[in-house]
C-alpha positions as CSV (number, residue, x, y, z in Angstrom):
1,X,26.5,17.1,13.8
2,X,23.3,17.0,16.2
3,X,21.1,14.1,16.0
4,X,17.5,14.9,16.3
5,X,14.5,13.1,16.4
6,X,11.2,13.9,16.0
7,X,8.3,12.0,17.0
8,X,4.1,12.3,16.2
9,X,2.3,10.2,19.1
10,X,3.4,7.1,20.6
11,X,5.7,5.1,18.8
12,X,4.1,2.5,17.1
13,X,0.6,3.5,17.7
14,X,-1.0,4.4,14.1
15,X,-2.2,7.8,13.6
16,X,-5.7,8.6,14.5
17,X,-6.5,9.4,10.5
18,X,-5.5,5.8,9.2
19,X,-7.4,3.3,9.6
20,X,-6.5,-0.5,9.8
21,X,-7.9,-3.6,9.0
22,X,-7.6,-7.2,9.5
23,X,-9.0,-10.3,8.7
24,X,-8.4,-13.9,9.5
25,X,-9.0,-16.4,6.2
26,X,-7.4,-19.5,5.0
27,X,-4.6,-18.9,2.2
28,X,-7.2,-20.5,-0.4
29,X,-9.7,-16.9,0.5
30,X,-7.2,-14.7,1.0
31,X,-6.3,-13.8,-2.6
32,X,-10.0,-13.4,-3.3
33,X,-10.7,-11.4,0.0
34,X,-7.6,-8.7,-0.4
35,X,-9.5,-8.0,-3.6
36,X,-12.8,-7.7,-2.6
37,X,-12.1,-5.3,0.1
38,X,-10.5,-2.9,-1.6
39,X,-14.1,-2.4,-3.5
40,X,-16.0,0.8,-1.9
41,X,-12.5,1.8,-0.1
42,X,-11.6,5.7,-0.1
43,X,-8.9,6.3,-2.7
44,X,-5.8,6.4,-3.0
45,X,-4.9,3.0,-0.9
46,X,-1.8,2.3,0.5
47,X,-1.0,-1.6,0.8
48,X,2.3,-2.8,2.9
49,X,3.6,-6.1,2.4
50,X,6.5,-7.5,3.7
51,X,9.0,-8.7,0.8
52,X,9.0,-7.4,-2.9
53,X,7.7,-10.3,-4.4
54,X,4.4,-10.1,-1.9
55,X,4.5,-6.2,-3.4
56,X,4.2,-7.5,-6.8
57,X,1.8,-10.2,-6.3
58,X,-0.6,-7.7,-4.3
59,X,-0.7,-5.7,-6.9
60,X,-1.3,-8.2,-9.9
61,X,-4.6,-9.5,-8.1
62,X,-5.7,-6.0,-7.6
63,X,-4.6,-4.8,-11.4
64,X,-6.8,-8.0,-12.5
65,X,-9.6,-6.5,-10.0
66,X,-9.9,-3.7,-12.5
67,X,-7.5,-1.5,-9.9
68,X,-4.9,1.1,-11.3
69,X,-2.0,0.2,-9.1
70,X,2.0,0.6,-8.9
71,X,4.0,-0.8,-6.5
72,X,7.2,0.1,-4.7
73,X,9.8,-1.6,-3.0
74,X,13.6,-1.3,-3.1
75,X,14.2,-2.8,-6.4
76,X,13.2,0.5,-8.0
77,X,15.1,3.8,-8.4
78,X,14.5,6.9,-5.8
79,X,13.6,8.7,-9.3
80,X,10.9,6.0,-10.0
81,X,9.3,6.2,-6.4
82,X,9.1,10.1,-6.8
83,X,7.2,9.2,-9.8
84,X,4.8,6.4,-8.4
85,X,4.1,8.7,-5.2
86,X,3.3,11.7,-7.8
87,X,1.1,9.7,-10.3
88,X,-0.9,8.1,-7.4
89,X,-1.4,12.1,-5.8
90,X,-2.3,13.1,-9.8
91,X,-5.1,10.2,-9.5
92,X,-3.4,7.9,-12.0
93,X,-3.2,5.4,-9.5
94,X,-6.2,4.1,-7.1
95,X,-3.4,2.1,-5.1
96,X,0.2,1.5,-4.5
């Protein structure tokens, strides 16, 4: 079989329609901070964190900030990701 690869801009370079946001804070405002930004965002929201238990933390403080969210990582079935990405296009969630 032939490998192919396909490629959208430069590698590693985010697309011109996302937008990305930082912020330096000390651990003791960052939980509050992650929260309060998400206020006013555009929905739906996509957060990345880096292991699953940063995944589920994320989205407790935003589910206690009155957020609908779900969360995916690679504890979950393919079936239940399908799921997740289709509820969040439906609008039942505001982030994942």
């Amino acid at each position: 079989k032939k490998v192919v690869t396909v490629k959208v801009g430069k590698i590693g370079d985010a697309s011109e329609n996302i937008k990305q946001i930082a912020y330096y804070t000390s651990k003791l405002e960052r939980d509050k901070l992650f929260v309060e930004k998400m206020y006013g965002l555009a929905k739906p929201i996509l957060v990345f964190a880096n292991t699953r238990d940063s995944c589920e933390i994320a989205a407790n403080l935003l589910n206690d900030g009155g957020f609908r969210v779900a969360f995916i990582h690679g504890g979950k079935s393919q079936k239940e990701r399908d799921s997740i990405i289709d509820s969040l296009k439906d609008g039942i969630f505001d982030i994942i």
